[in-house]
N, C-alpha and C positions, 0 to 999 in steps of 0.2 A: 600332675599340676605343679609338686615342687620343685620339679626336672628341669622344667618349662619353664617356670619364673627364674630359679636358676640359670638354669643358659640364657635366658632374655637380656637379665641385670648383664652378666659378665660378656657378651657380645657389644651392651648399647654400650657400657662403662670401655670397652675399649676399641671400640669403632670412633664413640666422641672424642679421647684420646687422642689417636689416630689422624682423624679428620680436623681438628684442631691443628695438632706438631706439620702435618702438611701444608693447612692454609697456611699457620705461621711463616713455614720458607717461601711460598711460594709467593704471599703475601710483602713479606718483606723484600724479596729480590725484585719485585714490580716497585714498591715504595722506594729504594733505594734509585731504581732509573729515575722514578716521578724527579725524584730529587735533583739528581741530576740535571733535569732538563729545567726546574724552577731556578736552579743554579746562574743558568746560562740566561736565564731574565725570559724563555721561550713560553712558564705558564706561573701562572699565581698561586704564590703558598696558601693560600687561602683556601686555595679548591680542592686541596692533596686529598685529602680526609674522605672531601666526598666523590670524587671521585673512584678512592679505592671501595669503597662503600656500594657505587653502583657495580663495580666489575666483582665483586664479592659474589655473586649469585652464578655469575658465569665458570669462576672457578668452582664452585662447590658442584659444577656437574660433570665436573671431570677426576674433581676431589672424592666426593661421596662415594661413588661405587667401588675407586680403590682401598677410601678408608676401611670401608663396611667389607670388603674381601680378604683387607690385613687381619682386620679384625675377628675374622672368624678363622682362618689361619693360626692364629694365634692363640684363639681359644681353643680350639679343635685340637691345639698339639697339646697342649697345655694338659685336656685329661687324656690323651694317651700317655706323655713322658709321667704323670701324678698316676700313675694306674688309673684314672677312675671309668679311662674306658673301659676295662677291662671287667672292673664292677658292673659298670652299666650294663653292659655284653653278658654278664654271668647271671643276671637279672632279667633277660628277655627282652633286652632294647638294644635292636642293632643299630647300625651308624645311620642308614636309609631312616629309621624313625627317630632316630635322634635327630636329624637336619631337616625330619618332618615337622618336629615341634617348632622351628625355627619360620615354618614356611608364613603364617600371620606376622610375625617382624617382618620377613622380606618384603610383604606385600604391603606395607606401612612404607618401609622406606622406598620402595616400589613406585609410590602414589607422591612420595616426596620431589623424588626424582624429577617422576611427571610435572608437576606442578613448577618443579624449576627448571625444566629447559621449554616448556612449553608459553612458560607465562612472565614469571619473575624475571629469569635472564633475560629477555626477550625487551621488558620496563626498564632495566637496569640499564641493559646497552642504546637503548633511546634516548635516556637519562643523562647518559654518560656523552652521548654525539651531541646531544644539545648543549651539553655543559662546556664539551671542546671546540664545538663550533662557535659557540659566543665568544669562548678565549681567543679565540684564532683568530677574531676580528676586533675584541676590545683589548686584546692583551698589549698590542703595538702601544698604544700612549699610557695604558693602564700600569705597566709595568718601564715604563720609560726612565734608566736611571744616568746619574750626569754623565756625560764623556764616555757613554757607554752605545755599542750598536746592538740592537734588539730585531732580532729577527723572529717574526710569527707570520705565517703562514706567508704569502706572495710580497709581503711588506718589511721593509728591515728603516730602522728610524732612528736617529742619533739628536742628540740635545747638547748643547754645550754646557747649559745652568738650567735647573729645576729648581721652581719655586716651591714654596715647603706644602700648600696645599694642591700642586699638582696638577694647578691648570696654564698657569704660564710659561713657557717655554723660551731658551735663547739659541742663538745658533742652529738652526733645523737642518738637517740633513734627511729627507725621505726618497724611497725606491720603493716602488711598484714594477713587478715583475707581471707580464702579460699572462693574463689565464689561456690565451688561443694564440700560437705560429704562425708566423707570419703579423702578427697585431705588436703596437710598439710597446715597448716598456717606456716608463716615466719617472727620472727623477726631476724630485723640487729642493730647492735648497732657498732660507727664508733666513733673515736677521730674527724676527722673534715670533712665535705664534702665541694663540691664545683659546682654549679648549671652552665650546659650548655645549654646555648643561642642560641636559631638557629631560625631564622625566617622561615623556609621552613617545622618546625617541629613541632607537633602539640599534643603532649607529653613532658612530664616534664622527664627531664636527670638530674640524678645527680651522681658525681663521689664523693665516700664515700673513705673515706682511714686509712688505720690501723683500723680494727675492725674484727669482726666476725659476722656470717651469721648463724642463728639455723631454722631448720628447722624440725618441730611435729607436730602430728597431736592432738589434746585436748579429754584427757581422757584416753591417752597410754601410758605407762614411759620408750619408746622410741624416738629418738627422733636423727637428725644430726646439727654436729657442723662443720665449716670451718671456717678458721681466712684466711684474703687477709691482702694484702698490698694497692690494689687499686680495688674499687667494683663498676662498675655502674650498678647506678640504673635506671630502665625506666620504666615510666609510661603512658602505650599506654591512648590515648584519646577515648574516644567509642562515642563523636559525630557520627561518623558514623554507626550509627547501621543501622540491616535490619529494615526489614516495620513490621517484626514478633514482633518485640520490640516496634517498634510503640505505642505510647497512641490511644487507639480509638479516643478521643476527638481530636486528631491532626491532625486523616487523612484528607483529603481533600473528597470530595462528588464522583470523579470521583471512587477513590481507594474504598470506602464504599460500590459502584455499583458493583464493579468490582467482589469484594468477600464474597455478599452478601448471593448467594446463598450455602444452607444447613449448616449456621455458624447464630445461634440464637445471637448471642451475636454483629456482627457486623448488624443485621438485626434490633435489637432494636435500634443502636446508629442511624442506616439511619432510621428509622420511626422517631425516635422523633425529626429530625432534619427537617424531611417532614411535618409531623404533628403539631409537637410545634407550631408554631407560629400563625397556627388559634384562638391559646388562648387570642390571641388582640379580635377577632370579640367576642369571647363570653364575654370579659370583657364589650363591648358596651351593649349586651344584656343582661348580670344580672344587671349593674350598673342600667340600666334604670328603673327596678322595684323596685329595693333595696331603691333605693334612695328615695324613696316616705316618705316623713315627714310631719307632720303637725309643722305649726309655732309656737307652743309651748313645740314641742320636741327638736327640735334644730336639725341643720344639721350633727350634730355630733351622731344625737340617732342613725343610723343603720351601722355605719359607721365598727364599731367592727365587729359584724355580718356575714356583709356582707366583710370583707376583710376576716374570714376567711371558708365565703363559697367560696368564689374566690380561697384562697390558697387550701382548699381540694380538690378542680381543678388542680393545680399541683402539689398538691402531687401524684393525681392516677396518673397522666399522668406519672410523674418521678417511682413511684410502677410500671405499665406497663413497664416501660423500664428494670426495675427490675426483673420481673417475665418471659419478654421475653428475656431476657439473660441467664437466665435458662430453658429455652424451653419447659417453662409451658404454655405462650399464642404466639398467632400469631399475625400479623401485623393489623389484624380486630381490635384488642383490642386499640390502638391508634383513631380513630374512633368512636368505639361504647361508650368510653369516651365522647367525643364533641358532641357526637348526644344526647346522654343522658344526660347534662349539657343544653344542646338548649332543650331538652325536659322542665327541671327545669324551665329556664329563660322562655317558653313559659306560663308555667301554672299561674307563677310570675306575668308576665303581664296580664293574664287573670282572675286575684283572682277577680277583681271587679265584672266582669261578670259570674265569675263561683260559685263563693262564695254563694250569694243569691238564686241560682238554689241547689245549696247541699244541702246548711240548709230547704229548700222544700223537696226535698226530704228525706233529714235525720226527717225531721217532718211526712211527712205522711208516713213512714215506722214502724215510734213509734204508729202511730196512729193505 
């Protein structure tokens, strides 16, 4: 029992470690685009925050199973180069029950796993499409700054003077780019607009005055003109779209079930979201061989290695999801990955014992 709590503490203590210093990079190299692109007048500083916020779940299910396999890596070498394997081993506990006592952690974070690619990532990335798809349609005037041209999504929009609370407008410059080929684009160009207010409305209005309206299609040297006196303009919100527009990453697990059948592509997203996270149990059973060091190699000798025999583990799983969304493999293929990775980690722990019996027979076969 004090073995146990023992390895528990010094696993969680340096998987959370671990899994932290990774979100942090990978966290910050996303923040730093966000920036980027708020920079360029394309999304509202407002929204950095939460946005990183919903995509936070999504990373922790690619994050976690590496953190938790550094981390047992790490401890694993730690009491072989400290001798304490060696103790343990002269005491009646070999490495197999040593990574036994580990097996209720695995299944903890096991159940974690689950719960975040099946459910949470899943909230997150719906969270996250409604929050850019509102920008994408309120960001054009929302973020509208003087003598500046702002592009969001099929709209790019220029101001010559902005009033300080944001709703009057001089000089207008707008371009709508056509969502379907063959259908025209539209720009308007207005002396002054004047942005309407509605709480109940969920669309940007704005009423443009004294200008004209051109409307061509690009690459025809026809084209129409109108001049008004007074033009509103609206810009429907497409928060509400169908579930056809849907991100796969978004749906929820029941909607996955629902239309699974003979659609290869939503069948990968529901295996790998059933499958993935057995990647905890096999990160217990390669770290435990991997990690074998003598005390003059240093805990750090297999540490490379072996993280990226662990990652070629998701990368087939992620390839599998790949190739099943083009209806090259079937759902067995999620599987026959795990089974064949536990095949590896078996052999791995059995090199002491298997080793000696090969090179016998790799000897009298020469003979």
């Amino acid at each position: 029992m004090i073995i146990t709590r023992y390895l528990v503490k010094q696993v969680v203590t340096t998987s959370t470690v671990v899994v932290a210093l990774l979100t942090l990079i990978m966290m910050g190299g996303r923040l730093i685009k966000y920036f980027g692109v708020a920079a360029q007048g394309r999304l509202d500083v407002g929204i950095l925050f939460s946005i990183m916020g919903y995509r936070l779940p999504e990373f922790l299910t690619l994050i976690l199973p590496l953190g938790f396999f550094i981390g047992l890596m790490l401890v694993f070498g730690r009491l072989y180069v400290d001798h304490e394997m060696a103790v343990l081993n002269g005491s009646g506990i070999s490495r197999a029950q040593l990574a036994g006592k580990l097996i209720p952690l695995t299944l903890v974070i096991l159940i974690v796993q689950a719960v975040l690619m099946m459910f949470v990532s899943p909230w997150g990335n719906y969270k996250f499409d409604q929050l850019t798809t509102a920008q994408a349609v309120r960001s054009g005037f929302d973020l509208v700054r003087p003598k500046e041209f702002i592009s969001s999504g099929p709209y790019t929009i220029y101001a010559g003077d902005l009033s300080e609370d944001r709703r009057s407008l001089k000089d207008i410059f707008f371009y709508q780019k056509a969502k379907q080929a063959g259908k025209p684009d539209v720009i308007i160009v207005a002396q002054e607009a004047h942005r309407v207010v509605s709480e109940n409305d969920h669309a940007n209005v704005v009423d443009l005055y004294k200008g004209r309206r051109y409307s061509f299609i690009p690459g025809q040297p026809k084209y129409l003109q109108a001049e008004f006196e007074t033009y509103r303009l609206r810009l429907e919100s497409s928060d509400q779209q169908d579930m056809a527009a849907q991100r796969l990453e978004s749906m929820t697990m029941l909607q996955l079930w629902q239309k699974h059948d003979h659609n290869p592509v939503i069948s990968s997203e529901l295996g790998w979201r059933i499958f993935g996270p057995f990647v905890i149990v096999l990160a217990l059973l390669l770290a435990s061989p991997l990690s074998e060091v003598s005390p003059r190699q240093g805990r750090y000798y297999r540490l490379f290695p072996a993280v990226m025999i662990f990652a070629s583990l998701i990368v087939a799983m992620m390839a599998v999801k790949t190739r099943m969304s083009k209806g090259e493999l079937g759902l067995w293929a999620y599987p026959a990955i795990l089974i064949g990775y536990s095949i590896v980690a078996w052999f791995l722990s059995r090199k002491q014992d298997l080793a000696p019996k090969i090179k016998q027979r790799l000897t009298k076969g020469k003979a």
